[in-house]
C-alpha positions, 0 to 999 in steps of 0.5 A: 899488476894484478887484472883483480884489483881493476874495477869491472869497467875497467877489465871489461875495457881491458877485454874489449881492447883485446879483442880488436884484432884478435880474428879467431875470437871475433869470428867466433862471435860472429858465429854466435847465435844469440847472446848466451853463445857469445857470453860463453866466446867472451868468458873463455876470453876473460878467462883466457886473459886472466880477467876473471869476468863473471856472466853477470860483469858481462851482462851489465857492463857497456859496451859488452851488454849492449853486444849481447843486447844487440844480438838477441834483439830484445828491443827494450822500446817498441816504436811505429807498427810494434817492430823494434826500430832496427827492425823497422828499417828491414822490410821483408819480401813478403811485405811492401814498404811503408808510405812515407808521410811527407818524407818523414816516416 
């Protein structure tokens, strides 16, 4: 079967399914520092498989997309106090939790 003729979706399906289980490969997207590093592990994978993914197939294709949107948190909704909502959970040390508001905020 030839991996080109397969839909973008499909490939990217394809490279996720590799990728559960591949130990090496995952800790290199660990290690990744922002978005453009793990591109970079996932071209070398697609390439690898002989997927033939571009940057852009990576970059707007889910769930990859949302990987990479994930670790550069760019939130792209601000909610409560202008902090992106996962980081709204976190509280640093510097910093008192917020009051709650009859348990609901």
């Amino acid at each position: 079967m030839d991996l080109h003729s397969l839909t973008v979706g499909q490939r990217v399906q394809a490279l996720v399914k590799a990728l559960n289980g591949a130990k090496r490969t995952n800790e290199a997207l660990a290690r990744c520092s922002d978005g453009d590093a793990m591109v970079a592990v996932l071209l070398d994978a697609s390439a690898r498989l002989g997927l033939g993914l571009t940057r852009a197939d990576l970059l707007s294709t889910p769930p990859i997309r949302d990987w990479i949107w994930w670790k550069n948190k760019e939130a792209l909704l601000t909610i409560g106090d202008a902090k992106p909502r996962y980081q709204q959970d976190a509280v640093p040390a510097d910093e008192q939790p917020r009051k709650r508001f009859l348990g609901l905020f």
